[in-house]
matplotlib code that plots the C-alpha trace (Angstrom):
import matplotlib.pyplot as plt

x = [106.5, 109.3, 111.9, 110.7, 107.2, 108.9, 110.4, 107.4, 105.7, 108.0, 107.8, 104.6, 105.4, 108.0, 105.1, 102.8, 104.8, 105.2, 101.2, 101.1, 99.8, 97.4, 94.9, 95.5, 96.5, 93.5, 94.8, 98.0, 97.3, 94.9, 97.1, 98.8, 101.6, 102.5, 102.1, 103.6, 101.3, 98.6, 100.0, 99.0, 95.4, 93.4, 92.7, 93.5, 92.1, 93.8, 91.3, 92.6, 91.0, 94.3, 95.3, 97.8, 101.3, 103.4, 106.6, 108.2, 110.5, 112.8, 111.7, 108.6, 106.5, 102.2, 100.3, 97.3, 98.0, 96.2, 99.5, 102.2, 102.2, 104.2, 103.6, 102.0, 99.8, 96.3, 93.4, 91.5, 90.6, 87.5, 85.3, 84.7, 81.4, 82.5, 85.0, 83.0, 80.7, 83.0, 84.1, 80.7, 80.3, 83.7, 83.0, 79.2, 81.3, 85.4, 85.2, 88.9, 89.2, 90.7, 91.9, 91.2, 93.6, 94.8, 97.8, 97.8, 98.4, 99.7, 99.8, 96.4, 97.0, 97.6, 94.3, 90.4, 89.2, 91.3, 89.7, 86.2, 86.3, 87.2, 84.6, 81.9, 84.0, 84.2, 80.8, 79.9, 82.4, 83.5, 85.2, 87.9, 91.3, 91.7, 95.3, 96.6, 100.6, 102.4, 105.3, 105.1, 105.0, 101.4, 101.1, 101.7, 99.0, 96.4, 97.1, 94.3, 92.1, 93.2, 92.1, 88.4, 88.4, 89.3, 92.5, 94.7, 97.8, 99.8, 102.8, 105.4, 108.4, 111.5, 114.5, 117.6, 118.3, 120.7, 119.9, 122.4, 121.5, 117.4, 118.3, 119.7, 116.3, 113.6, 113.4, 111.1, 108.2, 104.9, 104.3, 101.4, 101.4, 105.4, 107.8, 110.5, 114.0, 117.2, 118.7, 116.1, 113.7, 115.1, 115.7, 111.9, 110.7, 113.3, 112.3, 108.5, 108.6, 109.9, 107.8, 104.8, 106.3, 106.1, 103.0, 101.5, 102.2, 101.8, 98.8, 98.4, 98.6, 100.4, 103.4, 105.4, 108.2, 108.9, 112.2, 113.3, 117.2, 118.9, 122.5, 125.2, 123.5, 121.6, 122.5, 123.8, 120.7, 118.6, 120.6, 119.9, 116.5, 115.8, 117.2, 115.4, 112.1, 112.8, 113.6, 109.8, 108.4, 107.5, 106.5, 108.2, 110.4, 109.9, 113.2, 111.9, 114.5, 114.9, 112.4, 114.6, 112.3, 112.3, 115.3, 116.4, 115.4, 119.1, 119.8, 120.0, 118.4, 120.1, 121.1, 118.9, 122.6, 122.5, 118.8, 119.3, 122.7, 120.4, 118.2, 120.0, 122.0, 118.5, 117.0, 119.4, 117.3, 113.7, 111.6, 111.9, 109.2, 110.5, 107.3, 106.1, 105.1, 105.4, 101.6, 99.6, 97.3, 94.2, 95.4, 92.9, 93.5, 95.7, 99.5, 100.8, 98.4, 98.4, 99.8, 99.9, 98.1, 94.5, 91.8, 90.8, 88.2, 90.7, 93.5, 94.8, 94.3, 91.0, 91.4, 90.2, 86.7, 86.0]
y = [68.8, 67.0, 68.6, 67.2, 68.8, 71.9, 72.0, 71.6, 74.4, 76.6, 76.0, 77.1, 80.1, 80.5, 79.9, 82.5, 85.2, 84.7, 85.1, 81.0, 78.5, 80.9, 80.8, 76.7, 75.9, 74.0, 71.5, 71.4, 70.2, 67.4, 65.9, 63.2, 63.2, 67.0, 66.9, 63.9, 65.0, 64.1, 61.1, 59.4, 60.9, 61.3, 58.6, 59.3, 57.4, 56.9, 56.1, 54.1, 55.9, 56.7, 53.8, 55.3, 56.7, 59.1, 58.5, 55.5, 55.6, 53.0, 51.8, 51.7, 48.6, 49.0, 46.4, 44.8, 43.2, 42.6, 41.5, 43.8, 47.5, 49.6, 52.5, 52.0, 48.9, 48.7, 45.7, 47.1, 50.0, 52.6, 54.3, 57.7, 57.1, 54.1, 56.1, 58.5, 56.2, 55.0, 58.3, 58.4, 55.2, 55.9, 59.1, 58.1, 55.7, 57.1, 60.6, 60.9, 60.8, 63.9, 63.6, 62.0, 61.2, 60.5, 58.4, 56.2, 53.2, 56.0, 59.5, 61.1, 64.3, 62.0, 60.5, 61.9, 59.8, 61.5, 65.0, 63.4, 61.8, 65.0, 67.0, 64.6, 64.2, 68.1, 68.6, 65.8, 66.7, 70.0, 70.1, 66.9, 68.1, 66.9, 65.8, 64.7, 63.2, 64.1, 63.2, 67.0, 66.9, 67.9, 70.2, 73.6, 73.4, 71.1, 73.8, 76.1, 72.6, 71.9, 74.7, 74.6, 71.6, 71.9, 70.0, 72.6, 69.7, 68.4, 66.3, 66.5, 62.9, 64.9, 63.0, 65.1, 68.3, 66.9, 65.6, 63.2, 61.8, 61.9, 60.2, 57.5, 57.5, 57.6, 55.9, 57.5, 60.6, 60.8, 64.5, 65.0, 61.5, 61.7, 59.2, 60.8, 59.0, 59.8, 63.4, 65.0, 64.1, 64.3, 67.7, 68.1, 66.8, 68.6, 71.9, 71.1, 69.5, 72.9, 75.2, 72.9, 73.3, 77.2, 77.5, 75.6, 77.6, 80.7, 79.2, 79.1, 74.9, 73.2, 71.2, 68.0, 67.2, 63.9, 62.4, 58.6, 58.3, 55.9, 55.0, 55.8, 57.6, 60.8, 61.1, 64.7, 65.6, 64.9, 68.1, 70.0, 69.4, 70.2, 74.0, 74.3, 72.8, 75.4, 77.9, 77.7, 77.6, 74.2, 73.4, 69.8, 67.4, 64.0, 61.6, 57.9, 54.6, 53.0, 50.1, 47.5, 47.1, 46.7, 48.5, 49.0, 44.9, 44.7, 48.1, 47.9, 50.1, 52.9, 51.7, 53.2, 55.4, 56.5, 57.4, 59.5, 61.5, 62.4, 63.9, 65.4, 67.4, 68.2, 69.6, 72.4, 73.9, 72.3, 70.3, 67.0, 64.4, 61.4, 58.4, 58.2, 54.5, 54.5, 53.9, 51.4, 53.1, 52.3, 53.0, 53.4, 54.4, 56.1, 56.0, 56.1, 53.1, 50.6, 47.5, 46.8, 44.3, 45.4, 43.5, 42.6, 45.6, 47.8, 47.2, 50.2, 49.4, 48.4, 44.6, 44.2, 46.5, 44.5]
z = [128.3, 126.8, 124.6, 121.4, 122.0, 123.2, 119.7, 118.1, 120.3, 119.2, 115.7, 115.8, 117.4, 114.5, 112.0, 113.7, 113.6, 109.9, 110.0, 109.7, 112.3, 114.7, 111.9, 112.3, 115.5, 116.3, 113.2, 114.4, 117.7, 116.8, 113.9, 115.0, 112.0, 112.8, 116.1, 119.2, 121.8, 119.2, 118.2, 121.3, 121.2, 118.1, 115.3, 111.5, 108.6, 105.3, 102.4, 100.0, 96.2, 94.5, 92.8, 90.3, 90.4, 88.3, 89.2, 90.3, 93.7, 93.6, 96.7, 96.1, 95.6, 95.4, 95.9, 97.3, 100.5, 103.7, 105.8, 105.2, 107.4, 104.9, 102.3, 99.1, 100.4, 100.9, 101.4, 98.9, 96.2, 97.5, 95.3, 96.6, 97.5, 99.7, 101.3, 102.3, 103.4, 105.7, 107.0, 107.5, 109.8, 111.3, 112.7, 114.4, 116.9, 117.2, 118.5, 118.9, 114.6, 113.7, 110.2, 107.2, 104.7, 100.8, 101.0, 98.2, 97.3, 94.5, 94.3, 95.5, 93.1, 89.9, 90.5, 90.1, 92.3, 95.6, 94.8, 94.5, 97.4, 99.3, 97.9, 99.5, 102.9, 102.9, 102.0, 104.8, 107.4, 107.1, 110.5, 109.9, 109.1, 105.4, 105.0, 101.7, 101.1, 97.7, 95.4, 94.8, 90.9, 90.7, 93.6, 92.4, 90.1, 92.5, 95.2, 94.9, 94.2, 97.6, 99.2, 97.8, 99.3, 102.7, 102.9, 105.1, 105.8, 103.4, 103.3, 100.3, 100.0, 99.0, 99.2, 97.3, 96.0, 94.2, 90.5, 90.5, 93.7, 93.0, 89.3, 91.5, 93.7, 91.3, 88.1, 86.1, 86.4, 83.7, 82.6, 80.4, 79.0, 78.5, 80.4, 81.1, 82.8, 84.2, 85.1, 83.0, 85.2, 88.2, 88.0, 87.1, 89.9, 91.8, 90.8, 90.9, 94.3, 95.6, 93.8, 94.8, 98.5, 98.2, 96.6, 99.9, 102.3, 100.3, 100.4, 104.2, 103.8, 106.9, 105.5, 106.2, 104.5, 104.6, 103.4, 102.9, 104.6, 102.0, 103.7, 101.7, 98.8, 100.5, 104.3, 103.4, 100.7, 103.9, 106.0, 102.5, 101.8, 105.9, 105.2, 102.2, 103.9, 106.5, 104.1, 102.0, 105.1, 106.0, 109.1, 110.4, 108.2, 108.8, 108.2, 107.3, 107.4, 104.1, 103.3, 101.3, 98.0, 94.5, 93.2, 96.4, 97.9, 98.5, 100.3, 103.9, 105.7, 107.9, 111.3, 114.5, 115.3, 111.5, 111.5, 114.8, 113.8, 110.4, 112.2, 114.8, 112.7, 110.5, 113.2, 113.5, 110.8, 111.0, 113.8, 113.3, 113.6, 115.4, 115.4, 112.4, 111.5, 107.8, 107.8, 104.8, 102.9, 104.3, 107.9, 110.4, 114.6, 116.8, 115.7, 118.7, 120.7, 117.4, 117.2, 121.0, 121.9, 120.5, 119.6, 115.8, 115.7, 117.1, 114.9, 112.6, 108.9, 107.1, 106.3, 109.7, 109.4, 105.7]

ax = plt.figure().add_subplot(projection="3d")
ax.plot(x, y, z, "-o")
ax.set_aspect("equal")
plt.show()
């Protein structure tokens, strides 16, 4: 077992003792975006039913597109019924799916559609790990939602601590119809994203925190949001390069060296998760095998099963 599993194993062991994980150890060893043993073994599926956002990341660009292998893109918008249908289809011929996922194009929680579509997959396919990733606004208040459902993982994009740092990140949240800008709302979605973080695994929920690694504006909020991750009890923290777009389309990304010191120096205080592909929103397959030579009906993301 290599050291970075190692690290993982005992974090579990960390989580049990707190009376978190044994309950869920079976989940955490077939996810593959908790877990690198599983990244190389099981297949997840993102379904694509949450169209709209509440907040707007400046580096974040949605969009309908069947080429590109980032965040917030997908080949198409699914009714609920469609995705299930597929998680239907899917699961009569890949035994090795494990998960099934709300990713986006925009945040699952702002959208009805996300918690429709889990009610049939649960209802379906009680035995998938339902997995659902968060700008944390909403969470606190969708948590026991969640739960009814069946979604046990969850994975919460917190990039400062700092309001002066996030105001710099994030241009704008939407609260209750309201638009609100600048430090105001940065420290809104500050304070929500960790009372949503505590509030899960109160619940018992698995989390990820992921966090995106902007050079020269929040190297050090990364270290800070890893001991408060820690702190609330999340599980793994997950430290993603920059993608240079919209506001950001002239930011460089960090530097392989950068990325790694980050996240050496985070893991002091949280296990870090080190393979993440910064998956589309329709992503379908085994992380660790795509994009390696396979064949059109093997590739990862759902332009290629439409």
């Amino acid at each position: 077992m290599s050291q970075y599993s190692q690290g993982v194993t005992k974090r579990v062991e960390e989580l049990r003792s707190k009376g978190i994980g044994s309950k869920f150890s079976h989940w955490l060893a077939c996810h593959p975006c908790f877990n690198p043993q599983a990244h190389f073994q099981f297949s997840r599926l993102h379904l694509p039913v949450a169209p709209k956002c509440n907040i707007q990341c400046g580096y974040c660009k949605r969009g309908i597109d069947k080429c590109e292998y980032r965040p917030g893109v997908t080949s198409t918008i699914m009714k609920p019924e469609e995705a299930a249908k597929l998680v239907d289809e899917i699961t009569a011929r890949d035994e090795k799916l494990r998960v099934v996922a709300v990713a986006g194009p925009g945040e699952p929680l702002f959208n009805k559609e996300t918690f429709d579509t889990f009610k049939l997959i649960n209802e379906r396919h009680p035995d998938l790990i339902k997995c659902i990733a968060t700008n944390g606004l909403l969470l606190e208040e969708k948590v026991v939602d969640l739960r009814k459902l069946g979604i046990r993982t969850v994975t919460i994009t917190i990039n400062a601590l700092d309001p002066k740092v996030a105001s710099k990140i994030y241009e704008f949240i939407i609260i209750d119809g309201k638009l609100i800008k600048g430090l105001e709302a940065a420290k809104i979605l500050i304070e929500r994203q960790l009372r949503g973080l505590k509030a899960a695994t109160n619940a018992g929920l698995i989390v990820k925190v992921n966090t995106v690694l902007i050079p020269g504006l929040n190297e050090k909020e990364a270290i800070e949001v890893a001991k408060k991750a820690a702190e609330l009890g999340a599980f793994i923290q997950n430290i993603i390069p920059l993608i240079p777009l919209h506001s950001f389309k002239d930011h460089r990304p960090p530097t392989c060296e950068e990325l790694r010191k980050v996240r050496e120096e985070a893991s002091k205080y949280i296990e870090q998760f080190r393979l993440c592909k910064q998956c589309r929103a329709d992503s379908y397959g085994i992380p660790g095998l795509e994009r390696r030579g396979m064949s059109k009906e093997e590739l990862s993301y759902l332009t290629c099963h439409t």
